[in-house]
C-alpha positions as CSV (number, residue, x, y, z in Angstrom):
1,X,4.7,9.4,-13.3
2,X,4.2,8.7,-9.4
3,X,1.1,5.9,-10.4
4,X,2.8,3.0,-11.6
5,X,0.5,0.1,-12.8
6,X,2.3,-3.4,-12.7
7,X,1.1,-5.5,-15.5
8,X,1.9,-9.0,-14.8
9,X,0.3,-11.8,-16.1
10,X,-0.4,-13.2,-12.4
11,X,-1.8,-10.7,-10.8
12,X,-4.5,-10.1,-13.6
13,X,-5.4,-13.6,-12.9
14,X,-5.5,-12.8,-8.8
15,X,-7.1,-9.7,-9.8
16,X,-9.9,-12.0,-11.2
17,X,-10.6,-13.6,-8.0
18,X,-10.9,-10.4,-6.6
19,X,-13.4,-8.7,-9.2
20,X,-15.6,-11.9,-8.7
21,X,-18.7,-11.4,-6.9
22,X,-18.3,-15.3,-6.1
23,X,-15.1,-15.3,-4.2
24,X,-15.9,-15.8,-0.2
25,X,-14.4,-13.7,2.1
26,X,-11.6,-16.2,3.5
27,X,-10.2,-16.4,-0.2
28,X,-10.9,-12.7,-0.6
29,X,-8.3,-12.3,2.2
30,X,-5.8,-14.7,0.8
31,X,-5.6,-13.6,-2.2
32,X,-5.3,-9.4,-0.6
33,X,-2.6,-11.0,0.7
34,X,-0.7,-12.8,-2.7
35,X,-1.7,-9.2,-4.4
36,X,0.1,-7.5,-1.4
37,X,3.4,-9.7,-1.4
38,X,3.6,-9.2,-5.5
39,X,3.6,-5.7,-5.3
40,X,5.8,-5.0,-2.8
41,X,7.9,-6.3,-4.9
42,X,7.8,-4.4,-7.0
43,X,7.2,-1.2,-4.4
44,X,10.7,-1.9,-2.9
45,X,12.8,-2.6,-5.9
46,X,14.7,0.5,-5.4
47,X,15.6,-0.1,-1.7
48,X,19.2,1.6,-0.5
49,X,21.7,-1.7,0.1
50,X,24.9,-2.0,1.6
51,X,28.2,-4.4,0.6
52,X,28.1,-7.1,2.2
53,X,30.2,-10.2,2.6
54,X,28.7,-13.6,3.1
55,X,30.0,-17.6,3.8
56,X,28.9,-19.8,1.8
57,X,29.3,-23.4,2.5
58,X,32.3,-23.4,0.2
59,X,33.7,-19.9,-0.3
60,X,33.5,-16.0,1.0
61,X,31.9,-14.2,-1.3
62,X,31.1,-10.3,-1.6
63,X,27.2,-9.1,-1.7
64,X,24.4,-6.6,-0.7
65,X,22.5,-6.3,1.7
66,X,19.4,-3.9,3.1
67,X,21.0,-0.9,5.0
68,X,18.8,-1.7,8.2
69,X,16.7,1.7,7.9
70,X,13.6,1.2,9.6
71,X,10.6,0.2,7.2
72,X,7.5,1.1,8.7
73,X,3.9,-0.2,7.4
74,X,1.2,1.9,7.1
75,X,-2.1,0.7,6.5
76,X,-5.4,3.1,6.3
77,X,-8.2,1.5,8.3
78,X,-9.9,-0.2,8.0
79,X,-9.5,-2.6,4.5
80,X,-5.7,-1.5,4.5
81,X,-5.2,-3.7,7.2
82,X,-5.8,-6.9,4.9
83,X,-2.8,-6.1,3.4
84,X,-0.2,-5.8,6.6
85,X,0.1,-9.8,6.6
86,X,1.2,-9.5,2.9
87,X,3.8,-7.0,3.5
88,X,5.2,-8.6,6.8
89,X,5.5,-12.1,5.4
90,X,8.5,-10.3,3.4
91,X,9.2,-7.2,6.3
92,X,8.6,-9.9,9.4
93,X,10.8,-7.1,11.3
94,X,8.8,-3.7,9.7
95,X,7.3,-1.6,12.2
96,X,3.7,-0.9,11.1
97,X,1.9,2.3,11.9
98,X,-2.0,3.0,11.6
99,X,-3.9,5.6,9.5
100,X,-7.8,6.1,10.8
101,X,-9.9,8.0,8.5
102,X,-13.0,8.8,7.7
103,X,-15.8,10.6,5.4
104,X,-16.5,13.8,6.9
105,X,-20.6,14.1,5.9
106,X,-20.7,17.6,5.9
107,X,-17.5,18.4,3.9
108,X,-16.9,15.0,2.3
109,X,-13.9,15.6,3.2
110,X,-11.9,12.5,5.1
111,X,-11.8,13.0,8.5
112,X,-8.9,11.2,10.6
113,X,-9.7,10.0,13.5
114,X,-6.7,8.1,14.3
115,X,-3.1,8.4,14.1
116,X,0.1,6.2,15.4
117,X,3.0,6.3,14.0
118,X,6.8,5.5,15.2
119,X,8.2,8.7,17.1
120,X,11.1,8.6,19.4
121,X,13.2,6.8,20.1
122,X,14.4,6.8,17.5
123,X,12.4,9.0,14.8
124,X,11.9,7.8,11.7
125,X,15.6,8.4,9.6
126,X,16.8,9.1,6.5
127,X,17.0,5.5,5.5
128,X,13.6,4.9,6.8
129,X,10.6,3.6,4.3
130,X,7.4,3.6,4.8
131,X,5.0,2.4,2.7
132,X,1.2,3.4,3.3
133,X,-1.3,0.5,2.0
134,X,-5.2,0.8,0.9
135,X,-6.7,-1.2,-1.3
136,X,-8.7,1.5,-3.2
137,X,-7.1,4.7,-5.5
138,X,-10.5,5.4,-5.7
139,X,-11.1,9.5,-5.3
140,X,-7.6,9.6,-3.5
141,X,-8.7,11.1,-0.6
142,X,-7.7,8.8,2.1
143,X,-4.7,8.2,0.4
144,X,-3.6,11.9,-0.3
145,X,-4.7,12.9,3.3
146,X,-2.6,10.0,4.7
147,X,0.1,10.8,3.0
148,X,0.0,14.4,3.9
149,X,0.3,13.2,7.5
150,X,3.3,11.1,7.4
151,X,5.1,13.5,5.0
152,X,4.7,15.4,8.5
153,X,7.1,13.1,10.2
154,X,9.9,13.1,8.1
155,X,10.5,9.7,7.0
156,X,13.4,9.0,4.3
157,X,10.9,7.7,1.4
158,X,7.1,7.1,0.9
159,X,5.6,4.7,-1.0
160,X,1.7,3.7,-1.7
161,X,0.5,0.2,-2.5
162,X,-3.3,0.2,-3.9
163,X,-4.7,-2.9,-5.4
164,X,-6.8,-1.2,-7.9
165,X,-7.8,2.4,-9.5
166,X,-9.5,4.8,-11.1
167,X,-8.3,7.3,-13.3
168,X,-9.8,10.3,-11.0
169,X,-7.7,8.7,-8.3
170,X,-4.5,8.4,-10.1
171,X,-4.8,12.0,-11.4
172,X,-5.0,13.6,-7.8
173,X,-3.1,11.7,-6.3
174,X,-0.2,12.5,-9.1
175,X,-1.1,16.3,-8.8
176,X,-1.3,16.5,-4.9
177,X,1.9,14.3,-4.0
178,X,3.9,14.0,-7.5
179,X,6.8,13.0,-5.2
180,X,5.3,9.7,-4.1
181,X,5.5,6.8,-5.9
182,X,2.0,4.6,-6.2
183,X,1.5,1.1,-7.0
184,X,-1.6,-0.4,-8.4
185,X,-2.3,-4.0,-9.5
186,X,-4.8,-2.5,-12.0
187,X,-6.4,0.8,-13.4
188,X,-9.7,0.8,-14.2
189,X,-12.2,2.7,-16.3
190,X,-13.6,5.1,-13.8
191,X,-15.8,5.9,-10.9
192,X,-19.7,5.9,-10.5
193,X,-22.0,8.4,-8.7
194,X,-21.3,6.9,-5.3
195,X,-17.3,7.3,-6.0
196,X,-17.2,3.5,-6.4
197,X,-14.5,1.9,-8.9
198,X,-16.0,0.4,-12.4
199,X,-15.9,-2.7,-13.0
200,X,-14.0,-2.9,-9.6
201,X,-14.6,-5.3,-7.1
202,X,-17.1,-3.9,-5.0
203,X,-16.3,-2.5,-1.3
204,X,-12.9,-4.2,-0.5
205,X,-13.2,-3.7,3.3
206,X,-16.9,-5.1,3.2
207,X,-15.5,-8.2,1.0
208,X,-12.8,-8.7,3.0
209,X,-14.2,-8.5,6.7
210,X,-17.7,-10.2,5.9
211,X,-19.8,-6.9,6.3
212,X,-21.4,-7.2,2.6
């Protein structure tokens, strides 16, 4: 299954923080980040590597490293972009791409209103990875249409980070783009009438930029 929930005993406590209507928005933020970093790891276990052959302060010694491929970030505005820092403090040389959408209020549909992703020179590879980042699987709207658009360039693998998600979310998102491989720091119970995650954490780009 593309929706891969990583249960790990520190991120349900981060995931704590999060849910808690208490937490400020600078710790919000910081802890976006720590939720980021931890799933990545997990996100890019599967990387392609190379032999490699490093000196060691006492002996040569054969090893692995990344292939170089380009990795390219690729956060949905606006609350995906509280997770970039995350991802770059372990990418410090990914490329990052932005994704702007929004709710189309006569279709409901998400609208994109922006789009900027790496073209030539060079375009994205076969080694490339991108990884698109949004906080919420809630509907999977943002996230499905986003990754309908960079399927349209070409890029070697995608990926998806989300911090949390409902079960309407992982289900479309699995039927729509069963090629993709999700990860979520937790799966919740389901949405509400306003398409909001339950018990969630509230809105995460209202949380995390101070707009509450």
């Amino acid at each position: 299954m593309p929706v891969h929930v990583v249960n790990h005993p520190v991120i349900t406590h981060k995931m704590n923080t999060l849910r808690d209507l208490n937490t400020g928005t600078q710790e919000f933020r910081s802890v976006v980040s720590e939720m980021t970093l931890l799933l990545a790891y997990e996100a890019t276990r599967d990387l392609p590597v190379r032999p490699c052959q490093v000196e060691t302060p006492l002996m040569a010694m054969e090893s692995k490293t990344l292939t170089g491929g380009d990795f390219i970030i690729t956060p949905i505005l606006r609350a995906g972009l509280g997770m970039v820092q995350g991802m770059l403090s372990i990418f410090p040389n990914a490329k990052v791409a932005h994704i702007g959408m929004k709710r189309d209020e006569e279709t409901a549909l998400p609208a994109t209103y922006y789009y900027n992703f790496p073209k030539a020179p060079p375009n994205p590879s076969e080694e490339s990875t991108v990884i698109v980042v949004d906080p919420m699987l809630a509907t999977a709207g943002s996230l499905c249409a986003a990754l309908t658009l960079v399927k349209g360039d070409h890029p070697g693998t995608i990926k998806a980070i989300c911090l949390i998600a409902a079960p309407e979310g992982k289900a479309r998102v699995e039927k729509e783009h069963p090629d993709v491989d999700v990860y979520v720091g937790a799966l919740d119970e389901r949405l509400n009438e306003k398409s909001f995650i339950l018990p969630g954490l509230g809105d995460a780009g209202d949380r995390m930029f101070g707009t509450v």
